[in-house]
C-alpha positions in Angstrom: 106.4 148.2 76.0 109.3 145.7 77.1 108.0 145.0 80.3 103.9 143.9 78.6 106.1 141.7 76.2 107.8 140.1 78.9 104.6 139.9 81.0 102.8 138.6 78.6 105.2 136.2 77.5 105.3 134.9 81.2 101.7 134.8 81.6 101.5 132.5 78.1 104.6 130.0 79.3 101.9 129.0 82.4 99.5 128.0 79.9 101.0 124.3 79.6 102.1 124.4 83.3 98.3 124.4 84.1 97.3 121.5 81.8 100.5 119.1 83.2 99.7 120.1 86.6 95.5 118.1 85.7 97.1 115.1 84.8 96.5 111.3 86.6 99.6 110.4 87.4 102.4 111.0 89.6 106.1 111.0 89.4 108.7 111.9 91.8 112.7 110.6 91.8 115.0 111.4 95.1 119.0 111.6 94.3 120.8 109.2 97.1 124.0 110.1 97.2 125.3 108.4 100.1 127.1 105.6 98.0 129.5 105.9 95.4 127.8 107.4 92.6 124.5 108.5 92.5 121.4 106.5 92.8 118.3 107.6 91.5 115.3 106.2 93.2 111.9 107.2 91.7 108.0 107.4 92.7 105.0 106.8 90.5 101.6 106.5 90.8 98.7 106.5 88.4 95.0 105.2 87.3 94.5 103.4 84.1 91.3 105.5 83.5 90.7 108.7 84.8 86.9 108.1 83.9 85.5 104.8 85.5 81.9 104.0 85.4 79.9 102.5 88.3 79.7 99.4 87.6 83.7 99.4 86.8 86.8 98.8 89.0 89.3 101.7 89.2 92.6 100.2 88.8 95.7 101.9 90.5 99.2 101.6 90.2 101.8 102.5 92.2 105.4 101.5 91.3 108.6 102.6 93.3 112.3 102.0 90.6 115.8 102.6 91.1 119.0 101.5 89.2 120.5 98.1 90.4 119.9 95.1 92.5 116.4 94.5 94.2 118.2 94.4 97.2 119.4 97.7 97.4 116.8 99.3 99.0 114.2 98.1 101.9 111.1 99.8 100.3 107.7 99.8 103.1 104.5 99.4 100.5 102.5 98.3 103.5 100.5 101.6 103.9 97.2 101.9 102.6 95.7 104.7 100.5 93.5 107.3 102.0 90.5 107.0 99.7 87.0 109.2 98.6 84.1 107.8 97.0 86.2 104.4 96.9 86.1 101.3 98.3 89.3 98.6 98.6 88.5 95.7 96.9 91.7 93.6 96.9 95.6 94.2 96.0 98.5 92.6 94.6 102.5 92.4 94.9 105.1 92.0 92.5 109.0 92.3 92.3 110.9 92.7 88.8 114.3 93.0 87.5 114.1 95.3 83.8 117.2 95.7 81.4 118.3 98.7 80.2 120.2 99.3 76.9 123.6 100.2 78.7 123.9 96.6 80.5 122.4 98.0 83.7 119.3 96.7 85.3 116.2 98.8 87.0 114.5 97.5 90.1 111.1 97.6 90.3 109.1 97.3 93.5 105.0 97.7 92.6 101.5 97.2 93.9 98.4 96.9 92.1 95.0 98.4 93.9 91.4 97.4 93.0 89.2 100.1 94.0 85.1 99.8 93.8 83.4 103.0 93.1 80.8 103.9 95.6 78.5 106.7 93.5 78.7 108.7 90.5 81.2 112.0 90.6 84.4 112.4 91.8 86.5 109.9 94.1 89.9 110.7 94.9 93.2 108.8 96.2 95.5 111.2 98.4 99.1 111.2 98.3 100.8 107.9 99.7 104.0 108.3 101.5 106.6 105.3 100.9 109.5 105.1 103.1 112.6 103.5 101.7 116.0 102.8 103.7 119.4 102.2 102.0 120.7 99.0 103.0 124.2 99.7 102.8 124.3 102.9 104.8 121.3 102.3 106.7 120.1 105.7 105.7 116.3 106.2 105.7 114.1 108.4 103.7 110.5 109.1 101.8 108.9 109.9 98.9 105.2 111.1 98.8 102.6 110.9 95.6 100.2 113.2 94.7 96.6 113.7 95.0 95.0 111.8 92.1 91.2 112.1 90.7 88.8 109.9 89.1 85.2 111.0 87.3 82.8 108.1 88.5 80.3 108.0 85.4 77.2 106.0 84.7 77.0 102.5 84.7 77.5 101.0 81.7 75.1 98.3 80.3 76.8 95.1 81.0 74.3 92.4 78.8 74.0 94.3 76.0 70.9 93.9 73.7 68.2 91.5 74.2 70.0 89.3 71.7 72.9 89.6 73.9 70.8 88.4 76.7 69.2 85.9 75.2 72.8 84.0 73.8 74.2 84.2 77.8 71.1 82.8 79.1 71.6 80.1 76.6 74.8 79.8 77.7 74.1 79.8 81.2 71.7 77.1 80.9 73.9 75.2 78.3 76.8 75.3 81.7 74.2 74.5 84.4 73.4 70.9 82.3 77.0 70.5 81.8 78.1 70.9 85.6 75.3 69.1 86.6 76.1 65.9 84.3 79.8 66.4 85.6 78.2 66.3 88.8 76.4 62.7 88.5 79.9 61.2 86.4 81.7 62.4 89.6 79.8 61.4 92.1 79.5 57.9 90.6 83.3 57.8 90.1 83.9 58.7 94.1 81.9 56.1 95.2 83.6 53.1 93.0 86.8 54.7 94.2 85.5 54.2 97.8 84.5 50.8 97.6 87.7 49.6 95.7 90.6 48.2 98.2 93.1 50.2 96.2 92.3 53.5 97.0 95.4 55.5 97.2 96.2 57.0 100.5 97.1 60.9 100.9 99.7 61.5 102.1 100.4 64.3 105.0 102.9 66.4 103.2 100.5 66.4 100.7 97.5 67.1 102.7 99.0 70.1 104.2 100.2 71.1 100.5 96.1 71.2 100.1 95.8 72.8 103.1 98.0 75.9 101.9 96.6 76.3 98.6 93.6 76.9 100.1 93.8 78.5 103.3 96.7 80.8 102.5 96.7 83.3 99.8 100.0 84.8 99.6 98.4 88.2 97.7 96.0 88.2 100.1 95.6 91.9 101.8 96.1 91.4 105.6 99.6 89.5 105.4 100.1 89.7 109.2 96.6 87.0 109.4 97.9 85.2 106.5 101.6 85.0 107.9 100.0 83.8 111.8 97.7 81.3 109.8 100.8 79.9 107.7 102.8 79.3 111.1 100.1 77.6 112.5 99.5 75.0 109.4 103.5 74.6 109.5 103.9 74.1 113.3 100.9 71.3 112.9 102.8 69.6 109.7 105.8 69.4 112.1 103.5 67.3 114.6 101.5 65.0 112.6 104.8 64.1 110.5 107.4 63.8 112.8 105.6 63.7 115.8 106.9 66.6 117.5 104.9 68.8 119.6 105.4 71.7 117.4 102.6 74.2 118.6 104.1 73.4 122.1 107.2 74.0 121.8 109.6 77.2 121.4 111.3 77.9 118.2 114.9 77.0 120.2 113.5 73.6 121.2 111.7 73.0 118.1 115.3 73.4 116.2 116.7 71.3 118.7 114.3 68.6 118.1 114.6 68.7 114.2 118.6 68.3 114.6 117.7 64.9 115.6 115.9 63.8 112.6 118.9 63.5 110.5 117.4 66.1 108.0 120.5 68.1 105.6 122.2 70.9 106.9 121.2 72.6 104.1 117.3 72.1 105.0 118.1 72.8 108.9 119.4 76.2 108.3 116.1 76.9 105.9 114.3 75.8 108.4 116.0 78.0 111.1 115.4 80.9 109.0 111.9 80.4 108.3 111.2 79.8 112.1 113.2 82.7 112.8 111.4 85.2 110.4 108.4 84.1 111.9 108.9 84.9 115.5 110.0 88.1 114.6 107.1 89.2 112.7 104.7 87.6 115.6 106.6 88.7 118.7 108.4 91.7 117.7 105.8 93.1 115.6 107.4 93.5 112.7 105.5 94.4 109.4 105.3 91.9 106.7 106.6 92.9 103.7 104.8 91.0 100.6 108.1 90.3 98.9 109.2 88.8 102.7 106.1 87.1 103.0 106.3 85.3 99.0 110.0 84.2 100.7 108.8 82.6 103.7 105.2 80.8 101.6 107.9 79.4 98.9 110.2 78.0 101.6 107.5 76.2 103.6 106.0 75.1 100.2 109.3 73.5 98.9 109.9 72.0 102.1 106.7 70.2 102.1 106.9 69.1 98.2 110.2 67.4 99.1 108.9 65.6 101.5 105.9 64.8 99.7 108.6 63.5 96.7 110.3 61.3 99.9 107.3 59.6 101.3 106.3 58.6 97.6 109.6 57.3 96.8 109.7 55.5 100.5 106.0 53.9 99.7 107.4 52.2 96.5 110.7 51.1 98.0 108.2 49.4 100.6 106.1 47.5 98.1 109.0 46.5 96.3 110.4 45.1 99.3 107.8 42.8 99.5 
């Protein structure tokens, strides 16, 4: 009789193991005791529905946390889930600091996925595998996610009822004579600005500014293109503003040559780094880490909007002058 209790008393404690065990989310934590103290360094992964329709993205999460500085651990986010009945749409970076009531601060290291589901049924992401390596010890290990699933469903009616339909068209059409009387103002406006003789002049810090914002998206998905298309704008700033052969050159010369504008010291060794960083990631092969790559955008961006600040404040010194 003791021994069908007890069975039966194990068979009813798996009950609830069974329903955790179906949920859309994953959480794993590794103990690093390697430093003083222990360091608990934690895994998580999960959808923000686990029933998508068609015609709706499937959002994922993945989010790696640990108490302490950012800067504890090198965390590699750069592989890509293994997907079924999915589609990668786009992706996107970001680094936080959050307080805890104690005083003590969690790092948090995440990436946002935008999946696009391909038919109705089930679509799947498999377990990701994110290596992290202690920077003080220079000790390396992993952490893997589970399998998570997703119910693709019906499309869901977008435009809603003829009424619906009938107010966006409306709307539509209400936009389209808007953007087309925009058009006209604009276009009129352009060409007095082009015939007057006091058209302001761009100039090429701020032209290359332009260029960036538009031909480098720093949460784009391919950061190794993005970070060889970045050195290329940068190296080409260099040689229309200074008039150094830039793309010619080697990074040693290229520093040599910038000594000799009389920039700070302060900007020089930015500058050094920058360049630096670069050749490693294109010659060694290094992979770019977004949070790396963010650095290396912000520094050439601040570079550039200080000289952009200079040549303004150098054009008006000029027509004072005279």
């Amino acid at each position: 009789m003791k021994r069908k209790l007890f069975i039966a008393l194990v068979v009813l404690g798996l009950v609830p193991l069974g329903l955790v065990a179906r949920t859309h989310s994953d959480s794993l934590t590794a103990a690093d005791s390697s430093r003083q103290g222990v360091h608990q360094i934690q895994l998580r992964t999960y959808v923000e529905e686990s029933r998508v329709p068609l015609n709706r993205p499937v959002i994922f999460h993945l989010e790696v946390s640990w108490l302490g500085d950012l800067s504890d651990y090198q965390i590699d986010l750069t592989t890509q889930p293994i997907l079924t009945n999915l589609l990668l749409e786009g992706s996107g970076a970001e680094n936080r600091l959050e307080p805890l009531p104690n005083g003590e601060h969690r790092a948090v290291k995440s990436i946002t996925y935008r999946f696009k589901p391909l038919e109705m049924g089930m679509a799947y992401i498999d377990g990701l595998v994110v290596k992290y390596t202690d920077r003080v010890t220079g000790q390396e290990n992993e952490l893997k996610s589970q399998r998570i699933m997703i119910e693709i469903t019906e499309p869901v009616d977008e435009a809603g009822s003829g009424h619906g339909k009938a107010i966006i068209y409306s709307v539509l059409l209400l936009l389209f004579f808007a953007l087309l009387l925009y058009g006209v103002v604009m276009y009129f406006r352009k060409r007095k600005e082009a015939s007057s003789p006091e058209a302001p002049v761009i100039s090429i810090p701020e032209k290359f500014l332009t260029r960036l914002s538009q031909e480098v998206d720093p949460r784009g998905t391919n950061l190794a293109e993005m970070t060889q298309r970045l050195s290329r704008i940068f190296r080409e700033y260099l040689d229309q503003d200074f008039g150094i052969p830039a793309r010619e050159l080697s990074t040693r010369e290229l520093l040599r040559e910038l000594e000799k504008l009389g920039l700070e010291d302060s900007e020089l060794t930015k500058l050094k780094d920058v360049l630096q960083r670069l050749d490693l990631i294109k010659f060694a092969g290094k992979n770019v880490d977004p949070a790396e790559f963010t650095g290396i955008y912000g520094a050439i961006e601040n570079f550039l909007l200080k000289r952009k600040a200079q040549t303004k404040m150098d054009s008006v010194q000029a027509q004072e002058a005279k």
